[in-house]
C-alpha positions as CSV (number, residue, x, y, z in Angstrom):
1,X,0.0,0.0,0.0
2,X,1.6,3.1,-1.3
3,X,0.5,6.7,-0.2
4,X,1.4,9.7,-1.9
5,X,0.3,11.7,1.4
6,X,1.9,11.5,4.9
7,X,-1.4,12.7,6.3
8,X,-3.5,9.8,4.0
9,X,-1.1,6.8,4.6
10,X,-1.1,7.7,8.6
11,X,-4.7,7.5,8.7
12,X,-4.5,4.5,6.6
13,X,-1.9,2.9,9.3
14,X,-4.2,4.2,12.3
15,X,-7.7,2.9,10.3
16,X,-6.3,-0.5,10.0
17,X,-5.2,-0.8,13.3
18,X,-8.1,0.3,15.1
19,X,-10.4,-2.0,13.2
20,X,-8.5,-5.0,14.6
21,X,-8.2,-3.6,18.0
22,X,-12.2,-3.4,17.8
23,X,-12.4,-6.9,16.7
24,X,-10.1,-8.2,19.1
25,X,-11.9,-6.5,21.9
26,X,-15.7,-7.9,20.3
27,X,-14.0,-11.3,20.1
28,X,-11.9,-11.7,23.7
29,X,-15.5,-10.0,25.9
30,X,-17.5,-12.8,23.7
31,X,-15.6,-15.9,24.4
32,X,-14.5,-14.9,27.7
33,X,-10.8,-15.3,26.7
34,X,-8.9,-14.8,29.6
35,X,-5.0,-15.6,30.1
36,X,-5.3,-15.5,33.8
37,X,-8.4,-17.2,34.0
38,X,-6.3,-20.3,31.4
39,X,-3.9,-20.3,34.2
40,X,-6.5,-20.3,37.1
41,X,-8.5,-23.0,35.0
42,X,-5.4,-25.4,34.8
43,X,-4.3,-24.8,39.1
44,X,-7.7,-25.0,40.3
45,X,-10.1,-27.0,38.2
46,X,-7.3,-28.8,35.8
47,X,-9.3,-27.0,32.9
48,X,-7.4,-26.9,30.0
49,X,-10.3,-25.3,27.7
50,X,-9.1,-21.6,27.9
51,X,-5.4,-22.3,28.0
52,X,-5.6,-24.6,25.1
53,X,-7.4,-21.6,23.3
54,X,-4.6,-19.0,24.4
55,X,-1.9,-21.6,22.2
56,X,-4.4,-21.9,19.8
57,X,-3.7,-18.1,19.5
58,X,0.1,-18.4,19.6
59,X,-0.1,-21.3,16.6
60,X,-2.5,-18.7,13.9
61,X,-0.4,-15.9,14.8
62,X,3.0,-18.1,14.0
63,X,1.6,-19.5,11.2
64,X,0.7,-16.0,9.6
65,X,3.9,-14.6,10.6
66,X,6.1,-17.7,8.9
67,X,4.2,-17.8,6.0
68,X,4.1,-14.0,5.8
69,X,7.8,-13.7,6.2
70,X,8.3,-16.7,3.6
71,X,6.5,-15.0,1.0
72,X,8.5,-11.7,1.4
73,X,5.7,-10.0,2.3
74,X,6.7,-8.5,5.9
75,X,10.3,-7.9,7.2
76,X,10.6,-8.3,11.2
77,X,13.8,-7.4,11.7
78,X,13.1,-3.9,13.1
79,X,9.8,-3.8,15.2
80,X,8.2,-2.0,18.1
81,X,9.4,-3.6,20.3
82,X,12.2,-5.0,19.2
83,X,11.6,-8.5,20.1
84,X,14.8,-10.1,17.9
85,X,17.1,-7.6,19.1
86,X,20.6,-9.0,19.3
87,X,20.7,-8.1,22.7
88,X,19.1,-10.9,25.3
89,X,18.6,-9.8,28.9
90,X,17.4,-13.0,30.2
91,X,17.2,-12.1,33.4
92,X,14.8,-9.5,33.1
93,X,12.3,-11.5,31.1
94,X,12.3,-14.4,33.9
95,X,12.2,-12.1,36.3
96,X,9.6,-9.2,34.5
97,X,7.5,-12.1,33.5
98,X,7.1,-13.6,37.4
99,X,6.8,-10.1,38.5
100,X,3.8,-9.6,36.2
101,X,2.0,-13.1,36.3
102,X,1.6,-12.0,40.5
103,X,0.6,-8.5,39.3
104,X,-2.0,-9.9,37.3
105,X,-3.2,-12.5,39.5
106,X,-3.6,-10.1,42.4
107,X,-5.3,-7.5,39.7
108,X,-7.9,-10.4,38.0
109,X,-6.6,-10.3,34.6
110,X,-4.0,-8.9,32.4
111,X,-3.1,-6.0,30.4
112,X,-5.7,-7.0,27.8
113,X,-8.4,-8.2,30.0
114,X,-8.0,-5.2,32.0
115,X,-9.1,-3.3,28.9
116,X,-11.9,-5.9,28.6
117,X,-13.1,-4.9,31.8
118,X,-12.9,-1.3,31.6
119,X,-15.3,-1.5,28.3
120,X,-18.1,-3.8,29.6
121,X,-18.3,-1.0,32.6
122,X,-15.9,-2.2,35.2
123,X,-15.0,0.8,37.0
124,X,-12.1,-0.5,39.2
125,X,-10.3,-1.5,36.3
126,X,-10.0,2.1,35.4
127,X,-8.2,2.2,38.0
128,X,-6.0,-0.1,37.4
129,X,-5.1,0.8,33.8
130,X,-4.1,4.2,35.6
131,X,-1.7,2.8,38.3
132,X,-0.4,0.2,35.4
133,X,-0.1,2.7,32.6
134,X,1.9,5.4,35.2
135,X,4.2,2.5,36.8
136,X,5.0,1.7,32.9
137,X,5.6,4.8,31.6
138,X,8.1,5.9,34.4
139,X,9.9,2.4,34.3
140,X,10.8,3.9,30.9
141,X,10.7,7.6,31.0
142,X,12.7,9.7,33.7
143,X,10.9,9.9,37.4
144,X,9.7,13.9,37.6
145,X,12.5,15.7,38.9
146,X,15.5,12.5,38.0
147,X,17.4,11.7,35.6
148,X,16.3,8.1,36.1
149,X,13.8,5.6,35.3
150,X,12.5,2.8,37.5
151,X,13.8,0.0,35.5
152,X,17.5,1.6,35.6
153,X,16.7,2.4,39.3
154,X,16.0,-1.2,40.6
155,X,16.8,-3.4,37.6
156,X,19.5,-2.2,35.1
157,X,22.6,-1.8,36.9
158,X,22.8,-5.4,38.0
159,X,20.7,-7.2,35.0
160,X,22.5,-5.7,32.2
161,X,26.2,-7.4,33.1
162,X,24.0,-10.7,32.9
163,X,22.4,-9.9,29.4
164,X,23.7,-12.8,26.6
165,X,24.6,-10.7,23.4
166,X,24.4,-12.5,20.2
167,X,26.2,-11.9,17.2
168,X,22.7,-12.3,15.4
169,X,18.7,-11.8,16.1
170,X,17.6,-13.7,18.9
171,X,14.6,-15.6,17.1
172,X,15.0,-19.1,16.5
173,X,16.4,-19.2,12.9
174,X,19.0,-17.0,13.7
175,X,20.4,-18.5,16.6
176,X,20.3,-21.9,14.5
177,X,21.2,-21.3,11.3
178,X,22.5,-17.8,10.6
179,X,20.9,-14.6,8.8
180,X,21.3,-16.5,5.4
181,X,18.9,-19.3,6.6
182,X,17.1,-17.8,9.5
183,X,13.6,-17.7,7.7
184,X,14.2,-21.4,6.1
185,X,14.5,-22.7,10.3
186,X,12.3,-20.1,11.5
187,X,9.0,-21.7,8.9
188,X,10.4,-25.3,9.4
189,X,10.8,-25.1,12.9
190,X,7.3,-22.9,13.2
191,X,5.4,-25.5,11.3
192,X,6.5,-28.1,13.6
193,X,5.7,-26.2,16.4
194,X,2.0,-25.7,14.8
195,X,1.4,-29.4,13.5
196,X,2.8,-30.9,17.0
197,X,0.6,-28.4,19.7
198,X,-2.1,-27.9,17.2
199,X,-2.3,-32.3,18.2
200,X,-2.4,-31.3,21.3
201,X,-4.7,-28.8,21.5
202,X,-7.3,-30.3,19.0
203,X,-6.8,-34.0,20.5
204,X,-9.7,-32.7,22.9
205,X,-13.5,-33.4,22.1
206,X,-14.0,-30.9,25.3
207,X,-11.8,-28.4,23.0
208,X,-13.3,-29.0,19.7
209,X,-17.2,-28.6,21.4
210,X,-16.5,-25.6,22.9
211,X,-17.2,-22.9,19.7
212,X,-16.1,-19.8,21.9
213,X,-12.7,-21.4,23.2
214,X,-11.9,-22.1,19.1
215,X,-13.0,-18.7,17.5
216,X,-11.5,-16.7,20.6
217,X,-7.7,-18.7,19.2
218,X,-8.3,-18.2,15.6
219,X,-9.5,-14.7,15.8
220,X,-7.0,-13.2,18.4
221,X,-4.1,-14.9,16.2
222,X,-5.5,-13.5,13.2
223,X,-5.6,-10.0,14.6
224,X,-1.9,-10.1,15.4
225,X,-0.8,-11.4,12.1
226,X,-2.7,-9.1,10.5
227,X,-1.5,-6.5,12.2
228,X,2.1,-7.2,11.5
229,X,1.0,-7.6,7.9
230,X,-0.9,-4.0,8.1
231,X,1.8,-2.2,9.4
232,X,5.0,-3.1,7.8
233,X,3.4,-2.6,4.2
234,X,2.4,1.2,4.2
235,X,4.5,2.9,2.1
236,X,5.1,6.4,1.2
237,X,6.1,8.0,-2.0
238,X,7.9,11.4,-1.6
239,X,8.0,14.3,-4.1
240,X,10.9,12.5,-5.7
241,X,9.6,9.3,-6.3
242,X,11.4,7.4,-3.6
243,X,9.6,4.8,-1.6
244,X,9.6,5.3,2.8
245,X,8.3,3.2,5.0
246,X,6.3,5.8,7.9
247,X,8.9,5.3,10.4
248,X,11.8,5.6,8.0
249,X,9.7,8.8,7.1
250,X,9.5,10.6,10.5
251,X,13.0,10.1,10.7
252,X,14.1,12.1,7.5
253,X,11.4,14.4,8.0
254,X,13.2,17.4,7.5
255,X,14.5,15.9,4.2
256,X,11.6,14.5,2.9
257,X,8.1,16.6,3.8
258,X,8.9,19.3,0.8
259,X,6.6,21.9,2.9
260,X,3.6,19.2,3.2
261,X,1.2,20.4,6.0
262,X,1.5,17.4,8.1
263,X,2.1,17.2,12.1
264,X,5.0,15.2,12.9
265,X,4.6,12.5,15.0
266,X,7.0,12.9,17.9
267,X,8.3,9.4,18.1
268,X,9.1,7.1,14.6
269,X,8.3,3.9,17.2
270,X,4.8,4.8,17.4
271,X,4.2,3.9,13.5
272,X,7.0,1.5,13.2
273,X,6.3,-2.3,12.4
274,X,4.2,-4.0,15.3
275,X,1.2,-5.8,16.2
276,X,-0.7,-6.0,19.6
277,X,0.4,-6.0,23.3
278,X,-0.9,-3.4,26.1
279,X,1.3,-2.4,28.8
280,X,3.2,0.1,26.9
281,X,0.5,0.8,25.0
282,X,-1.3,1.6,28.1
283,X,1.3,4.0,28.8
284,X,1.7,5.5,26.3
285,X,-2.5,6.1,26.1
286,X,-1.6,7.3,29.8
287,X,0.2,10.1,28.3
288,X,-1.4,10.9,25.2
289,X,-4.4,12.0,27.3
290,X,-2.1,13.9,29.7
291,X,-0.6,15.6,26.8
292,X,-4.5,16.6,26.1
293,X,-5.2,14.4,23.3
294,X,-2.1,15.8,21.2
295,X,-2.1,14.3,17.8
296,X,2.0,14.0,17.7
297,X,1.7,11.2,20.5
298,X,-1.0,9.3,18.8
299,X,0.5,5.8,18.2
300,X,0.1,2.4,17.2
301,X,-0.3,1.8,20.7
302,X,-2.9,4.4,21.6
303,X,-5.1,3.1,18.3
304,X,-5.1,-0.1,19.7
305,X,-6.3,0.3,23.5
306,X,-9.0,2.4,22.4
307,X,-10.0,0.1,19.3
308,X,-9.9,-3.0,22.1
309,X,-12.1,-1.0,25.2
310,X,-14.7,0.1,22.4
311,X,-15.0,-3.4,20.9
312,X,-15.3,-4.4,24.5
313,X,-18.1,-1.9,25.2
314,X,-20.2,-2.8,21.7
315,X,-20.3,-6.5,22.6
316,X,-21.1,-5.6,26.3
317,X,-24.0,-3.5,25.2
318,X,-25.2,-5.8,22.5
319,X,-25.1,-8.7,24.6
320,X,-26.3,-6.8,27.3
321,X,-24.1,-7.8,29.7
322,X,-22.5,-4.5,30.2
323,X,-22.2,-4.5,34.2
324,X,-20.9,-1.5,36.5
325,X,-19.0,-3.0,39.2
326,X,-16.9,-1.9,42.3
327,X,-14.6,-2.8,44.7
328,X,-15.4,-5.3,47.0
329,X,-13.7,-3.8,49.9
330,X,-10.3,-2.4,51.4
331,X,-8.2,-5.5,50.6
332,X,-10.1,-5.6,47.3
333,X,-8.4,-2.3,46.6
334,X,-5.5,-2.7,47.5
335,X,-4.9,-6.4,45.7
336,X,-5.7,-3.9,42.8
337,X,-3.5,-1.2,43.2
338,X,-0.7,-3.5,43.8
339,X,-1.2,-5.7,41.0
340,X,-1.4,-2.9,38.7
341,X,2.1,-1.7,39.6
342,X,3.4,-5.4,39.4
343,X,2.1,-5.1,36.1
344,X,3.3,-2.3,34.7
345,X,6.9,-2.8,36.0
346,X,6.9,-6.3,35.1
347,X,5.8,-6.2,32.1
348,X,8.0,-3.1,30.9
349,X,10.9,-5.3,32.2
350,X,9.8,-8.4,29.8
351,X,9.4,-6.4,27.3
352,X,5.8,-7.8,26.8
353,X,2.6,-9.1,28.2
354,X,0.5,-12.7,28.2
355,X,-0.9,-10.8,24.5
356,X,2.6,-8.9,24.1
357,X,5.1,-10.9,24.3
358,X,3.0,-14.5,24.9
359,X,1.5,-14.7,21.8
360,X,3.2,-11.2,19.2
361,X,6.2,-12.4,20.3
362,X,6.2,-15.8,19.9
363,X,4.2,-14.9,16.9
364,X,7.9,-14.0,15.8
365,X,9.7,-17.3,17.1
366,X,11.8,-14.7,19.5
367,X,13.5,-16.7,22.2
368,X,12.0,-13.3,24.7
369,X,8.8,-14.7,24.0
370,X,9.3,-18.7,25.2
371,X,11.2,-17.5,28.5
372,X,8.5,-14.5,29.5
373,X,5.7,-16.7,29.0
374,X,6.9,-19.4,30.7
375,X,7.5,-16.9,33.7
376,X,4.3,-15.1,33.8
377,X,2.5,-18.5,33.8
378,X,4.9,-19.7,37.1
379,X,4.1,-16.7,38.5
380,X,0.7,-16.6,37.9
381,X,0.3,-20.3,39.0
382,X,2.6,-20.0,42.2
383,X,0.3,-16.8,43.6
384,X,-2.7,-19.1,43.1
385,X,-1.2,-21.8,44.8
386,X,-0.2,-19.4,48.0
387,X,-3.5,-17.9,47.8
388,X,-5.2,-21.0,48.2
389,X,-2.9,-22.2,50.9
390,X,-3.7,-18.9,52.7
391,X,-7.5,-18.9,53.0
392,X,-7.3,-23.0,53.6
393,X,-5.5,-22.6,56.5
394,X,-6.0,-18.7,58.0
395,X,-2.5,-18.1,60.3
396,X,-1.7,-21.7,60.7
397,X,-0.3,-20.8,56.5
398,X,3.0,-18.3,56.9
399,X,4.3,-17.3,53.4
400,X,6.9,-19.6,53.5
401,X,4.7,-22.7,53.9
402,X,2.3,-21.9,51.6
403,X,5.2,-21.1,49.3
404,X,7.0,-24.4,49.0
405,X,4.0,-26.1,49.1
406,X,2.5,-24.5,46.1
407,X,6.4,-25.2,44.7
408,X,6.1,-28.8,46.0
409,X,2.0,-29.1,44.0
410,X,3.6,-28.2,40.9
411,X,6.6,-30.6,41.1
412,X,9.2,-27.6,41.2
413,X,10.6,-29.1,44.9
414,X,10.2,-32.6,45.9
415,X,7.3,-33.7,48.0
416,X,8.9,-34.6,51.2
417,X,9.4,-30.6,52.1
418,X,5.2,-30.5,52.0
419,X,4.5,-28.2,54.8
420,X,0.3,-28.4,54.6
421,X,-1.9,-30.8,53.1
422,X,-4.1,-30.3,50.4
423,X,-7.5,-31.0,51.4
């Protein structure tokens, strides 16, 4: 898609991408879809419906990227964010991914589901999209008054001597095979991947007679390929004939705009080549609206949360299940609160989300995307586990018992340091 117009091929970008993000909220409110609730499914009822759908989701969105990027038709190599950076702090997205699975364990739900929420007229989830979108914008930005950022505050000055730095992108067929044969692996090894969990997944009669659980996978992956598809193929055609890509645009703007009346947007990352995930985004929606509504800090990500609370809110009132709801009480609140900041610092830290970087990033076979979701889904897990420990038995459960014996449930320690029984 070539644009002869900055103003025309933005709109185009920001059109396209709000569309999905409508769809993708319609489609996640309908079928309940859920990452948390997958996790709290598997821990607590050994339901493997909604988690089966969330890979489901991972499988469409890594066969459209593979076959996308096999065909020539996208280039991943430079995306918002960059998920096959050379550069591979693993210790940040073990570590960011368990700090977010407790953040959104103790908030209900995700980044995404958060948004859910907020459309079908949960009002404490407002809430928490504030205190998550703040936390993540000043784990990137500078604190008011610093010249420092959360992250580099508690994280980055004893992370970054850890970070593994390859000589190539960290996807898959890079690390295998080399930047001559990286997209050969990468669809080889992707198709695998799809043929051997798609088994899995579908080897369920539950699975395949639940309608909700299998159009919830297909539709969510869909929405993130496409996206990546969208957004790395809107071109624009200067004055002189040559061909930019909107990012490559903003950057040679001086250069290249020949006096067209067109405002600038004030980062290049905000149109780059991405698809969905919400934390930053959430930020960066944060500070959009305290900018007042400034058009130079519309993004990618901006489009998107407000494309997936509206499709949220249509479904909600044509269902009408739209529901105003409230915190339960004190503790409510401030489970809330605290998960939101786990959340946002977490998630800033991995880089990505159970949507961000558990299913767009593994959309892109990124080694990021196997070690942050395993995390969140431990850390999820683990806080369910000590939760349940802690109502089951009142005082009698310290933090410590109810700690390695959610460890010791999941086969992490071995079963002779039990310290409660199960009942």
């Amino acid at each position: 898609m070539i644009f002869e117009s900055f103003n025309t091929a933005l709109t185009a970008y920001f059109a396209a991408v709000f569309v999905l993000a409508v769809i993708l909220g319609a489609v996640v409110n309908k079928t309940n879809f859920c990452t948390m609730g997958a996790v709290s499914d598997v821990v607590n009822m050994q339901d493997w419906g909604r988690m089966r759908a969330w890979f489901l989701a991972i499988l469409v969105a890594m066969l459209g990227v593979i076959l996308f990027e096999a065909a020539g038709l996208i280039d991943l190599s430079s995306t918002q964010p960059p998920y096959r950076r050379a550069q591979f702090p693993v210790v940040e997205y073990i570590l960011g991914g368990l700090i977010f699975g407790i953040g959104m364990t103790l908030a209900s739900g995700c980044g995404n589901k958060t948004l859910i929420r907020v459309g079908g007229g949960n009002i404490k989830s407002i809430l928490v999209m504030v205190v998550l979108g703040i936390v993540a914008y000043y784990t990137i930005n500078p604190i008011p008054g610093t010249e420092h950022n959360l992250r580099g505050l508690l994280v980055w000055w004893w992370s970054s001597p850890l970070a593994i730095e390859f000589s190539v992108a960290q996807d898959v067929g890079h690390v295998l095979a080399g930047p001559d044969n990286a997209t050969g692996v990468r669809l080889m090894i992707g198709l695998a991947l799809v043929a051997g969990v798609g088994w899995w997944i579908f080897r369920s009669a539950e699975f395949r007679s639940n309608r909700d659980n299998i159009v919830a996978g297909v539709v969510i992956g869909l929405c993130i390929a496409l996206a990546w598809l969208v957004t790395d193929n809107i071109r624009l055609q200067d004055s002189w004939g040559d061909e930019h890509s909107l990012p490559g645009y903003v950057q040679e703007w001086d250069f290249v705009t020949d006096g067209e009346e067109a405002f600038r947007p004030a980062s290049a990352g905000g149109v780059n080549t991405q698809s969905f995930t919400f934390i930053g985004p959430i930020a960066q929606t944060i500070n959009y609206l305290a900018r007042g509504a400034d058009n130079a800090y519309l993004t990618f990500g901006v489009v998107s949360v407000s494309g997936v609370i509206l499709g949220s809110l249509l479904w909600a009132l044509l269902s009408r299940s739209f529901r105003v709801e409230w915190f339960v009480n004190g503790r409510d609140v401030l489970n809330h609160l605290v998960g939101a900041a786990l959340m946002g610092f977490g998630g800033v830290m991995a880089m990505g989300c159970t949507i961000g970087q558990g299913v767009t990033g593994l959309s892109t076979l990124a080694l990021s995307g196997f070690f942050t979701l395993g995390s969140i889904i431990l850390g999820s897990a683990l806080t369910m586990k000590i939760q349940y420990y802690k109502m089951l038995y009142d005082e009698e459960a310290t933090f410590a018992k109810a700690l390695i014996t959610g460890l010791v449930d999941m086969k992490l320690l071995p079963g002779s340091l039990r310290k409660l029984e199960a009942l």
